[in-house]
N, C-alpha and C positions, 0 to 999 in steps of 0.2 A: 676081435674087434679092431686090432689096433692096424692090421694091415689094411683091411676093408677101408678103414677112413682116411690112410694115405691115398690110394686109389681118390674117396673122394675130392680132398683137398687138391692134387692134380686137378680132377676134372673143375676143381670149380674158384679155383684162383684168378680166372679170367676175367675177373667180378672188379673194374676198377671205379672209383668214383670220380666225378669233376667237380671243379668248383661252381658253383651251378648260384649258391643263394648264401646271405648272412648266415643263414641258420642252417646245421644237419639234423636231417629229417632222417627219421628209419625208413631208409630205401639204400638199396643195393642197385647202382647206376653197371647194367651190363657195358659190357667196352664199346658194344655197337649200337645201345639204345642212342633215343633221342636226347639231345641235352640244351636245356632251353639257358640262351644267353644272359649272363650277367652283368652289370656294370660295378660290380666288385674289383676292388683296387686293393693288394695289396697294406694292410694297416701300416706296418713298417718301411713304408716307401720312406723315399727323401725326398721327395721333389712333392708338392701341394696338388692337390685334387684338382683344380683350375688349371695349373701350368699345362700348356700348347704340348713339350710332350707326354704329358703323362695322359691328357685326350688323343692324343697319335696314337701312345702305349695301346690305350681302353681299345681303340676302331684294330688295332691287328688284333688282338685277346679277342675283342668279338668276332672277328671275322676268320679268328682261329676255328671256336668255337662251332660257327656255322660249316664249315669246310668240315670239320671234324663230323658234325650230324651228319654232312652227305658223304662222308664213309672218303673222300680227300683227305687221307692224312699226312701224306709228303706237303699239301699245299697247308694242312692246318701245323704241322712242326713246324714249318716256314714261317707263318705268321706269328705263332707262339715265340718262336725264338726271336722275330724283329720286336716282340713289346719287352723278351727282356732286354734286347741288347739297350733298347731304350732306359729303361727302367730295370737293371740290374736286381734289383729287392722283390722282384712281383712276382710271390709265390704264389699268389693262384695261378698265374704263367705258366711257372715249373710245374705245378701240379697236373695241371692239362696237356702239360706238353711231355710229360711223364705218360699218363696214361693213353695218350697218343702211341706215346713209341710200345707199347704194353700191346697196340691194337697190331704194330708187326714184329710181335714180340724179340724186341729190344729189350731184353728187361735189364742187361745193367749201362743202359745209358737212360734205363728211365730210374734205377734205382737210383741216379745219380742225382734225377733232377727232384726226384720225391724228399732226398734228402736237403736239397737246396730250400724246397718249399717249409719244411721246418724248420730249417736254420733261420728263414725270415721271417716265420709266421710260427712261433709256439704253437698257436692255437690252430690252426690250419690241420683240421680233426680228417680231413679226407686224404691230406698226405701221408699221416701218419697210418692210417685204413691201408691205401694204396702202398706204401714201403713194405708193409706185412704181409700183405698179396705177394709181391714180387720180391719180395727176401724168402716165401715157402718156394715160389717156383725154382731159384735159386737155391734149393735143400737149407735155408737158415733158418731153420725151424725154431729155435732157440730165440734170433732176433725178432723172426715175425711175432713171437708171443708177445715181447717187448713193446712193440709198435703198438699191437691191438690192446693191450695196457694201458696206451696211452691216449689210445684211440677211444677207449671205455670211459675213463679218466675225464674225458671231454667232452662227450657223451654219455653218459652211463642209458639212455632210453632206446638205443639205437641194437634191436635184437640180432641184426646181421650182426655188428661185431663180436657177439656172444656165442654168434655160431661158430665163426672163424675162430677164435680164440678156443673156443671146446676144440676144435680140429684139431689145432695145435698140441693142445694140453696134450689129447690123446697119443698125436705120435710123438711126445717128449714121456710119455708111460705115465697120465697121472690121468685113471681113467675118472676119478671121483670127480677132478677138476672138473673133467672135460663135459661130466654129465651135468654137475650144477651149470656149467654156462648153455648148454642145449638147453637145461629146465627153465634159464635166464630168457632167455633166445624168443624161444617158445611165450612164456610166461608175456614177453612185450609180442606175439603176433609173428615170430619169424618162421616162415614155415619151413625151412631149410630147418632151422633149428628142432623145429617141433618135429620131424623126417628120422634128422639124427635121435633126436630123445625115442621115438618111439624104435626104432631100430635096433640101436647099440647100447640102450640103458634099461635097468627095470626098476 
C-alpha cells in the first residue's frame, strides 16, 4: 500500500489553494483552475482598510489574481510581490504568490512565502493547506502532516485535507491513521479520499 500512495502523493501535490474568500470551503483549487477575485486584506495588516496604500495593495493583489487566472504568472508574482512590498503583512499576497511560484514549480521560494502567510495570518487555513503540499513535494513528509494538522484544526469539514493528511500518514507507516482520514475525507464528499479508502483500505 505504502509505496503505491507515494507514487499518489507525487502525482497529486500539484493541488494548491488561493485566497479566494473569508471562508474555506471543501474545494481543492487546482494550480491552473479558475480563481475568482477577492477583496480580502490581510487581518494583520498595519495600515487601515481605507488608507490610499493598502487600496494600491488590494488593485495589484487583484490584478495579481486575474493575471494568474490567465495562466500570466511572471506578470501575477510581479503584482503579488508589488502589494507586499506595499503592505509587508498581507498574507493572502504571500499565499498567492506562493502558489504562483508552485504553478513553475518553485517550490522553495513558495515554501518561503507560504510560511510568511502564517507568520501574519494564524488563521490563514489555505497557507497552511499549501506549506503541506509543497513540504511533501520537497520529501518533508513529516512537516507536511504538521501543516495539514493544522489545516484540519481550522477547518475540520474540509475532506481534501483528510485525503492529503491519510497520504501522509501512510508514507510516515501509520496505515490505520491514514485509513481513518480517507474514511474522514470520504465521509465529508471527497472523492479522492473516497478513491483512496476504497483502494488501499478494507
Amino acid at each position: 500500500m505504502n509505496s503505491k500512495i507515494v507514487i499518489l502523493f507525487i502525482a497529486t501535490t500539484t493541488l494548491l489553494s488561493c485566497n479566494n474568500s473569508d471562508d474555506a470551503t471543501d474545494k481543492t483549487s487546482v494550480i491552473d483552475s479558475s480563481i475568482s477575485t477577492s477583496a480580502k486584506v490581510s487581518p494583520d495588516t498595519t495600515k487601515t482598510s481605507s488608507s490610499p496604500d493598502t487600496i494600491v495593495a488590494l488593485r495589484y493583489y487583484n490584478d495579481g489574481n486575474l493575471k494568474k487566472k490567465a495562466q500570466d504568472y511572471k506578470g501575477a508574482i510581479a503584482d503579488f510581490t508589488k502589494a507586499i512590498d506595499i503592505n509587508p503583512r498581507y498574507s493572502s499576497a504571500y499565499n498567492n504568490r506562493g502558489s504562483t511560484k508552485g504553478m513553475l514549480s518553485d517550490f522553495k521560494s513558495a515554501l518561503s512565502d507560504f510560511t510568511k502567510a502564517v507568520e501574519y495570518d494564524s488563521t490563514n487555513v489555505d497557507a497552511f493547506f499549501n506549506r503541506g503540499l509543497v513540504r511533501a513535494k520537497l520529501n518533508d513528509i513529516k512537516g507536511a502532516y504538521q501543516d495539514f494538522n493544522r489545516a484540519i484544526a481550522l477547518n475540520p469539514n474540509a475532506g481534501n485535507y483528510y485525503s492529503k493528511r491519510g497520504i501522509a500518514r501512510s508514507m510516515l507507516k501509520d496505515q490505520k491513521g491514514a485509513c481513518d482520514d480517507f474514511s474522514k475525507g470520504a465521509q465529508l464528499g471527497n472523492a479522492e479520499a473516497t478513491d483512496y479508502k476504497k483502494k488501499f483500505c478494507k
